[in-house]
N, C-alpha and C positions, 0 to 999 in steps of 0.2 A: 400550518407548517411554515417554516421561517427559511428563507432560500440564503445560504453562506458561499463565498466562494472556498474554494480548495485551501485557499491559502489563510484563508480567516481560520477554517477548521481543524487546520492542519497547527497555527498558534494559538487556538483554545483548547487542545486537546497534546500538545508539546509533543507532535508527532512529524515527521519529515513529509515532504510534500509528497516524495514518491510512496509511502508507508499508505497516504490518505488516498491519492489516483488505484494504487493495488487494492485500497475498501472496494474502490467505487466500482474497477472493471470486476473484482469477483461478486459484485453486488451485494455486502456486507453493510453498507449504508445506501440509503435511497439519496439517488441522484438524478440529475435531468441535463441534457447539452439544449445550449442558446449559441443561436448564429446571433452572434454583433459584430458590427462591422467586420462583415465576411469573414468574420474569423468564429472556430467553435469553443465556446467556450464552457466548459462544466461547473457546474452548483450542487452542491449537498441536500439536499431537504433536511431540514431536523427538526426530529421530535421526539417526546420525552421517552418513549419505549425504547426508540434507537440510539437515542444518549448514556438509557441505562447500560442499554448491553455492552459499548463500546467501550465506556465507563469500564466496567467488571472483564472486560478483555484486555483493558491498557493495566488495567492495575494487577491483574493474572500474571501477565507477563511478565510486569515490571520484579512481582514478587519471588518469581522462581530465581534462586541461587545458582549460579554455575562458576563450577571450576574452570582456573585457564585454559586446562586440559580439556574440558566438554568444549570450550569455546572455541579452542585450537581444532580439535576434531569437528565439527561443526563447519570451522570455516575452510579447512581442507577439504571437503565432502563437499561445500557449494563451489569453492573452485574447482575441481574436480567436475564438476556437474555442468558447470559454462564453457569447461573448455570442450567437454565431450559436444556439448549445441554448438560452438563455434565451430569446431571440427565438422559437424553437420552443414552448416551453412554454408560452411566455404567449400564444403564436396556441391553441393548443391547451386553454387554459385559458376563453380569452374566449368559445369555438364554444359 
């Protein structure tokens, strides 16, 4: 297995860095954290079974068509959805 950082996998795979940390914390790609110089730092493991999948999940996605309209609704539904957690937070902050 070949150890990449985030950021290598994240420009071989034309994916945003936070898209590639969300693989890692749902554990969709195997990863491992390194202390260097006190600081934590996370690495990818990769290999070829988990290239393919990711592979057939980035090209999945890429493939599906959407209207502006599914896109519009989509992204009213996620803000809608942060403000109800931020709403949470901030009750949970003021207690």
């Amino acid at each position: 297995m070949q150890r990449v950082s985030l950021r290598e996998y994240a420009k071989k795979h034309k994916l945003s860095f936070f898209n590639v940390m969300k693989m890692v914390r749902s554990g969709e790609v195997k990863s491992e954290m390194v202390m260097e110089e006190g600081k934590e730092v996370w690495y990818v493991l990769v290999d070829a079974k988990q290239e393919e999948a990711v592979a057939q999940k980035i090209q999945a996605h890429a493939n599906q068509p959407q209207t502006p309209q599914e896109e519009i609704a989509q992204l009213k539904a996620e803000i809608e959805r942060l403000r109800s957690a931020l709403e949470a937070c901030e009750k949970s902050k003021n207690k």
